[in-house]
N, C-alpha and C positions, 0 to 999 in steps of 0.2 A: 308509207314510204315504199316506193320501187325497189325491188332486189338488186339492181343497179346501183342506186344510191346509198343502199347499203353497205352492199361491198365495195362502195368506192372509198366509202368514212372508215371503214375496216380498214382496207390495206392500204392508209394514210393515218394509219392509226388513233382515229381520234376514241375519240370514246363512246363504244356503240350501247353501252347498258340499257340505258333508258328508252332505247327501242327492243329490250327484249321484255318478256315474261317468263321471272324466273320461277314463279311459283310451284310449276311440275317439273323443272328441270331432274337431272338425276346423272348419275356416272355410271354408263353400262360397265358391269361386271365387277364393280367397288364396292355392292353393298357388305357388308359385317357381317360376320356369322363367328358367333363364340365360341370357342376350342379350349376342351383345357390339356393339358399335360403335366404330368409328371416325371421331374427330372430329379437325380439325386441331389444331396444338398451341394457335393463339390461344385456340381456345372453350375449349379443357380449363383454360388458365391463367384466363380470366373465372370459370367453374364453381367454379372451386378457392377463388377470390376472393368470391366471393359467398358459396360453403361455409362457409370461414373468416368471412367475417362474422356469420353468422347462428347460424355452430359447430354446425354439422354435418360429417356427409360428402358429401362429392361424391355416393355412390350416394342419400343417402337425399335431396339437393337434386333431383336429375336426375327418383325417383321422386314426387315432389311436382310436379314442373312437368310430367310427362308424364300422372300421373296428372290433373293440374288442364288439363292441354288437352283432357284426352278430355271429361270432364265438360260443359266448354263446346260442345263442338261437339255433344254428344247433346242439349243440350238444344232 
């Protein structure tokens, strides 16, 4: 398929997958790298509490407020 053709089915949005190969795909600067920390028991039981209300988990609360501090401060 022409790069033409492609970007025509694109932004007509049909559905381009099956003309990709995702097999090496990847998400620059997403990969995972495991951290731990220690927090006192109070904060973990807030986290937990706030998790639970929002229904999540704890890691993906933690990664949202750490990710949403860096944001503020680069700007």
């Amino acid at each position: 398929m022409k790069a033409k053709d492609f970007e025509k089915k694109f932004e007509t949005g049909e559905d381009i997958t099956a003309h990709l190969d995702l097999s090496q795909a990847r998400r620059p600067e997403q990969d995972s790298k495991r951290v731990n920390i220690d927090f006192p028991v109070w904060v973990v039981q807030k986290v937990d509490k706030e998790a639970r209300r929002l229904g999540v988990s704890r890691q993906a609360l933690l990664k949202v407020w750490v990710a949403e501090r860096l944001e503020a401060g680069a700007q």
